[in-house]
N, C-alpha and C positions, 0 to 999 in steps of 0.2 A: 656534717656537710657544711660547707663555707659560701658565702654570701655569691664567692663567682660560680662554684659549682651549682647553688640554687639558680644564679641567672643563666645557667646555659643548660639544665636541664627544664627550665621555661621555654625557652627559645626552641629546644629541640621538642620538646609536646605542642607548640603553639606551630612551629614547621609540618608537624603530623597531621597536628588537627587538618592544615590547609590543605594539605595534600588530599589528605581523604575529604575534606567537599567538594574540591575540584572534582574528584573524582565520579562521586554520588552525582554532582549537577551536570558531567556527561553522560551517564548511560541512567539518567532521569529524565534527561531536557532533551540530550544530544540525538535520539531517535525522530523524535517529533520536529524538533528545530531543523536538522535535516529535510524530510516532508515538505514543509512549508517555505525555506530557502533554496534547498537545492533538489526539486524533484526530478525523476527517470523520468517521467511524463510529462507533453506540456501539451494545451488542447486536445486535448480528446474530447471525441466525438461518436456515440453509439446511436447508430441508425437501426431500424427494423425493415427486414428485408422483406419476412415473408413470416408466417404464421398461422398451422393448423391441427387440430387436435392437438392443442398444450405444449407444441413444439415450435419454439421461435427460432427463426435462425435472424443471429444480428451483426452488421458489416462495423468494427471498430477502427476508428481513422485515429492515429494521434500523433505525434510530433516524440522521438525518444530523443532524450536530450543528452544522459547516461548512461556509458557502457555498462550495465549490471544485469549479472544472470537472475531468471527467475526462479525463484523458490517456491512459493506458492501460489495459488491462485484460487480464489473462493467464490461463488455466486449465489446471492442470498434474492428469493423476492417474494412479493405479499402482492398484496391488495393494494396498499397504498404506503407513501413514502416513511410516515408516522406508526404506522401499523406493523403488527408481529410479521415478524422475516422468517423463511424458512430455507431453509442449503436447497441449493437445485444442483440435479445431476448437470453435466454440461462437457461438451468437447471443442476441440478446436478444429478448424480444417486444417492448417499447418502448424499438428500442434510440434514437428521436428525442429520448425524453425522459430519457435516462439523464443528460446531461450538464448540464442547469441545472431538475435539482430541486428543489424550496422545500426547506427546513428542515421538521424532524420527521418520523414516521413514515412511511417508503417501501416498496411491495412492489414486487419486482422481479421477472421471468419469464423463464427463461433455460434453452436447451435446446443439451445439450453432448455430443456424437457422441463418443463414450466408449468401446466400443469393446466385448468380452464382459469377464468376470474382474474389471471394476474395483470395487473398495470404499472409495476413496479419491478424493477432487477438493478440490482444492485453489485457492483464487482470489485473485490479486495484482493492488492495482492504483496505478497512480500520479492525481496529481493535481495540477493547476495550481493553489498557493496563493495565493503571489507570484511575486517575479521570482526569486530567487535560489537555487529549487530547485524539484525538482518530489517532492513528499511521497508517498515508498511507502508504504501500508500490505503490510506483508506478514506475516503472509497478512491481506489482508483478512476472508476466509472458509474456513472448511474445514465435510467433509462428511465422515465416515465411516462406513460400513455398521455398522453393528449398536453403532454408540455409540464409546465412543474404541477405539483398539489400542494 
């Protein structure tokens, strides 16, 4: 092997290498960085409507900023904000239209089998951007009794 073929089989590993970090420090960073710069959601806001035997119903207001469909949607709640979570059952009132709402101002209706004791709900959800990941917001939403803890 001859001194030019050493320097361009460097060049061409040293080309690879970059490629492939770029690539790691997108779908390592590039989920979260998304989140934090460009979220679906802005202001959101969950009110408590009503509440009886363990079954809250809550009025969610938020601002959609992003056309993106929903993928998932999770509600975890406890006792308190710092304390163990548990998945709560949960429906939507319009859950047909949850997933391809226009832009801007949305209210949403959502009644979550919670259980006695809770003061805390918590709401995560994912979303179909594009192709190369599906964007959590987490928490999309939180709720807690009497203001923060």
């Amino acid at each position: 092997m001859t001194k030019q073929h050493f320097g361009n089989f460097i060049t061409l590993c040293c080309a690879a290498l970059l490629v492939f970090y770029i690539g790691i420090f997108t779908f390592v960073f590039g989920p979260s960085l998304e989140t934090k710069v460009l979220p679906i959601v802005k202001d959101l806001e969950i009110h408590l409507i009503s509440e009886h035997d363990g079954v809250m119903e809550f009025e969610v207001v938020a601002y959609k900023d992003r056309s993106c469909e929903v993928a998932d949607i999770a509600v975890a709640v406890g006792e308190k904000k710092d304390g163990v979570l548990r998945r709560a059952h949960f429906s939507l009132k319009d859950a047909e239209g949850i997933k391809n709402r226009p832009l801007g101002w949305q209210v949403y209706s959502a009644t979550i089998v919670a259980g006695p004791g809770i003061n805390y709900v918590r709401v995560d959800t994912k979303h179909d951007c594009h192709v190369l990941w599906k964007t959590v917001s987490a928490p999309w939403g939180e709720w807690t009794r009497g203001g923060k803890q």
